[in-house]
Structure formats: structure tokens, C-alpha cells
C-alpha positions, -999 to 999 in steps of 0.1 A, spaced: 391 945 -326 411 919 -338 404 882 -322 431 864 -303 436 828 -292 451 822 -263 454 796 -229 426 798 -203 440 814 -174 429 792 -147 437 818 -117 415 846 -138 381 844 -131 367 860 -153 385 837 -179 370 806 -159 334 824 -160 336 835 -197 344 798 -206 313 783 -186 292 806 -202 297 805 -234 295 765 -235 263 770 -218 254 793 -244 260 773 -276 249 737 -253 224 746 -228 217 709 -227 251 702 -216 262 717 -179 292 730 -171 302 754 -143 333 773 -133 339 749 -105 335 720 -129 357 734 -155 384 744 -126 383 707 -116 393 692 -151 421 712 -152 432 701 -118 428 671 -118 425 652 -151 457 631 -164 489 646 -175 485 620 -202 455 638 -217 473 673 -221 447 689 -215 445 724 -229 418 746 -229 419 774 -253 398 807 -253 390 831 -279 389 867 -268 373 901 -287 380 928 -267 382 918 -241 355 887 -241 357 855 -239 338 846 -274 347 811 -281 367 781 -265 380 748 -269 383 715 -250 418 698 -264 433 666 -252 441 630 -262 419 602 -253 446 590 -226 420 562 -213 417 545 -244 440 515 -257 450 528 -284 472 557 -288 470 591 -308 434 597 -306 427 635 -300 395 657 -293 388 687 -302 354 702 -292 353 744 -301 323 762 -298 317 799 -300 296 822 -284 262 823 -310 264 859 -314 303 863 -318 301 840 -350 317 848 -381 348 865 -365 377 838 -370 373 827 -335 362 787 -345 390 785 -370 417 801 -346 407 781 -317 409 746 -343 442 757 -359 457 760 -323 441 729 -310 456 704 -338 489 719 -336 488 710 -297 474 673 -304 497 666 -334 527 680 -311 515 654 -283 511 627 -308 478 626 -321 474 615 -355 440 610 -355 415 641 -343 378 633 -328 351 667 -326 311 672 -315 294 693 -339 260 703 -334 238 695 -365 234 723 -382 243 735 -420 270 761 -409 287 741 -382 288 710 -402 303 731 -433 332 747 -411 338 712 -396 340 697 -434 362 731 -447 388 722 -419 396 683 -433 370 669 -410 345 638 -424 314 631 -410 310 599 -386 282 591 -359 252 607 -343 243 617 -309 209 631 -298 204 655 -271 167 646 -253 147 671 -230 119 661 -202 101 691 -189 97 675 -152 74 703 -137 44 694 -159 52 660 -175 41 631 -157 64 611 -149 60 569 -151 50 554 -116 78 542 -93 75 502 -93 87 483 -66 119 464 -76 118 424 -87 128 402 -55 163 407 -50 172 438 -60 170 470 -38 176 509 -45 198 521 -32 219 561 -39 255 566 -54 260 581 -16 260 549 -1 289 540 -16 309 569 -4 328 554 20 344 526 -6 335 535 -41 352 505 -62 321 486 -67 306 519 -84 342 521 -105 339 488 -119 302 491 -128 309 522 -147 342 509 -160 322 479 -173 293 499 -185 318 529 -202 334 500 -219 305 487 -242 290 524 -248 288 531 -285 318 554 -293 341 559 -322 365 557 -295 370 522 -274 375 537 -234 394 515 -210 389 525 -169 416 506 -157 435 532 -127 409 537 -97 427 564 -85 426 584 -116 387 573 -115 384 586 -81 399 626 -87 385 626 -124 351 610 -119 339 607 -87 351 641 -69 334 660 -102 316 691 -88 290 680 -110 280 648 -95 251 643 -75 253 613 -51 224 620 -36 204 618 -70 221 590 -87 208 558 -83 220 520 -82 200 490 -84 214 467 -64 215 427 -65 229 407 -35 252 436 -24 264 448 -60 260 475 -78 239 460 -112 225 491 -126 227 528 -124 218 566 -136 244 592 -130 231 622 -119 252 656 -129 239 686 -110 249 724 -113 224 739 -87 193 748 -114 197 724 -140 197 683 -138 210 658 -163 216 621 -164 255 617 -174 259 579 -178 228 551 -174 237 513 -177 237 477 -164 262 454 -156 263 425 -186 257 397 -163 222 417 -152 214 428 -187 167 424 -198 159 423 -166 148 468 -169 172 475 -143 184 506 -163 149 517 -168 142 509 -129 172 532 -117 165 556 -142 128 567 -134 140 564 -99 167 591 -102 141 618 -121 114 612 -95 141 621 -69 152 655 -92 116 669 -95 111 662 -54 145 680 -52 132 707 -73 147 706 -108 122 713 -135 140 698 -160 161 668 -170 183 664 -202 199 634 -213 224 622 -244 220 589 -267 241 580 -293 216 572 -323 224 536 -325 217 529 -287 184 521 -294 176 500 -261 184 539 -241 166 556 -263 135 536 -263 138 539 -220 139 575 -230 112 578 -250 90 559 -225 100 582 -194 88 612 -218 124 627 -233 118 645 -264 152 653 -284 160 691 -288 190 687 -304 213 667 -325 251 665 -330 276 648 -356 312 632 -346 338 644 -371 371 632 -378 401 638 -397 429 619 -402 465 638 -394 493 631 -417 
């Protein structure tokens, strides 16, 4: 059968399910569920254009593709493109289909430069490189196996600072906007991120599916939000989506407190496992990794290519 690339159909189902899985598939580190993926396309900016692509043999969904511009960053015409294929549909055109109609999209929206995740591995990073693309930074992907590892010992906090959940903030969620705003904004990134419109924060961010209240913790100093651990949840599987500190509250292992706090609440909850991404120059996260137990399973190289 010959392989065809076309729009996700967002009121199909099946189109919604096929997507999910195959990203879990390729990423199992990574979660993503219908509802998740439903949400993005609901609700994220019309400045983004986002436009999710699928791949489809027969039938099956067998690859897809995240496409849109970095609308919350200052400067214009940055584009991502993340494809990945289902790993036993390889080697049918799907990846370069799915790229050739994502850059068209970006470079019709204005993108001249384009942005892509590719897992570290010889094939991937030669299709990436065939297609124009140059290799840029590093991200790892870190497991902890929570139902037999032990976890560190939950510490009282330093005088001053209290525990608290992302749940408590439910009612006005600006202080936890600014913190991640704040935090977002000194992350290591080829691309510089700017959260300046609450309300886009609010339907984008904080009404994800995905996000767990309940397990995400805040360290808390004289009423503000210093610290967190963003917990993303999908029912089985448990991952830490964001962790920082607030620069005023910086060496003072607030990060680290909120953190270990946050997986001791996932294992009582259940989860048997957590997973976690660094970029491999954040060295101060990864060494709070490594001391909680994280072991990396996987690693994956930004690419980027220059348009025109």
C-alpha cells in the first residue's frame, strides 16, 4: 500500500488513538494520551499553527508529526518539527513525507528557521542530517524504577519554608504562572521562551490533562511559590515535566526538597515508575537526579536547519 500524509482528524478517534500510540511507541519515556493530544489542538495559540500530521498505511496510523512555530518566544520564525514513526513501520517514506509536509507548513507561516528532537541513534540522526538538518544540543531521558529503588528520606524543610501541592493554588494560580514563567525562562534551550499572557498560560498549561496537582509540589517561602516539580500524569505512568527555583531562592536545595517530595507522593499513589528529561548541560538537575536514583535510558539530539 502506498503511504499517505495527511491532517489528524481531530473528531476521528481512531486518528486521535493512532497518534498517542505511536508516540508512545517510539518515546515511552515521554507521555501522551488522546485526551492530552485533543487538548493541544484545542486550545494552544493560533499563533503557533499548530498542525499535526499523520502518516497512514492501510489504513494505520504509522507515523506523526508535531508542527508549529515557537509563538512564545521573542523572536519570530522559529519552527518545530518533531516526526516520529511507529518502530516497526520504518523504512516506508513515512518520516520523509511527514518532514516534507511539515516545512512546507512552517515556511508558509513564516518560519525560516526549523527546530527537531531526534533520538540518538545512527539511523535517526542520518535521516535528520539527509534532510538539511545540523546537529545542536543534547537532552537525556532518566528513569527511576520507584517500586524497588529506595528513595532518599523526606527531610523536614529549613525554617521558613513549607510544602505545600500545585492544588493549593487552584483557586488563583498566578503565583504558580510567574514561578514557571521565571523558571521556563532561564531553562537551557536553543530556543529563548517568553510566558508573558496568563490566560494563554492558564488553557495551555494549567488545564493540561496531564497535569497532576495533587502530585506536584511547591516549596513555599513566606506565602510564595520558591520552588517546584511538575508532575504530568496519564493514569499508569508518572513523569516530572518542569523542576526549578525562583532566582531570588536559588543554593538553598529547594528543587531537590520539592522534588523527592513529589516521587515519595507518586510511589504512595501507586506509580512504579518516574521518568524525567535534562538537557546535558544542566548539570545542577542532573546531579539532583542522579542523587534521587535516575538512571538515563535514552538520549536525544536537537537539529536544526536553516530555511532559505
Amino acid at each position: 500500500m502506498t503511504v499517505i500524509v495527511r491532517d489528524l482528524r481531530p473528531e476521528v478517534r481512531a486518528d486521535i488513538e493512532g497518534f498517542a500510540r505511536v508516540r508512545r511507541l517510539a518515546t515511552p519515556f515521554l507521555l501522551m494520551t488522546p485526551e492530552s493530544l485533543t487538548h493541544d489542538l484545542t486550545h494552544m495559540s493560533a499563533e503557533a499553527h499548530y498542525r499535526p500530521l499523520v502518516a497512514v498505511d492501510d489504513g494505520e496510523v504509522i507515523g506523526t508529526a508535531q508542527v508549529h512555530l515557537a509563538h512564545d518566544s521573542p523572536e519570530p520564525g522559529q519552527g518545530n518539527v518533531n516526526v516520529y514513526v511507529h518502530p516497526e513501520r520504518t523504512r516506508r517514506g513515512a518520516g520523509a513525507l511527514l518532514v516534507r509536509a511539515a516545512e512546507e507548513h512552517l515556511a508558509a507561516h513564516g518560519a525560516t528557521r526549523l527546530f527537531t528532537w531526534v533520538l540518538d541513534e545512527p539511523g535517526n540522526r542520518a535521516f535528520a542530517e539527509s534532510h538539511g538538518y545540523k546537529a545542536s544540543r543534547s537532552a537525556h531521558f532518566l528513569r527511576l524504577d520507584l517500586a524497588n529503588s529506595t528513595l532518599p528520606p523526606l527531610r523536614t524543610p529549613p525554617p521558613g519554608v513549607e510544602l505545600r501541592t500545585a492544588a493549593d493554588f487552584a483557586d488563583d494560580p498566578r503565583p504558580m504562572f510567574e514561578l514557571d514563567a521565571e523558571t521556563t525562562s532561564d531553562e537551557p534551550s536553543d530556543i529563548d521562551i517568553e510566558f508573558t499572557d496568563y490566560e494563554t498560560w492558564i488553557e495551555e498549561t494549567w488545564k493540561r490533562p496531564l497535569l497532576n496537582l495533587d502530585l506536584t509540589t511547591v516549596a513555599v517561602v513566606d506565602g510564595r511559590p520558591a520552588a517546584f516539580s511538575v508532575a504530568y500524569t496519564d493514569g499508569t505512568g508518572y513523569a516530572t515535566a518542569m523542576t526549578g527555583t525562583a532566582r531570588a531562592f536559588r543554593g538553598r536545595g529547594l528543587a531537590k526538597l520539592a522534588k523527592n517530595d513529589s516521587l515519595h507522593r507518586a510511589r504512595a499513589a501507586g506509580y512504579t515508575e518516574a521518568f524525567t528529561g535534562n538537557d546535558a548541560g544542566n548539570g545542577p538537575m542532573l546531579a539532583i537526579n542522579k542523587w534521587l536514583g535516575y538512571e538515563m535510558c535514552a538520549t536525544e539530539v536537537r537539529y536544526v536547519r536553516e530555511l532559505g
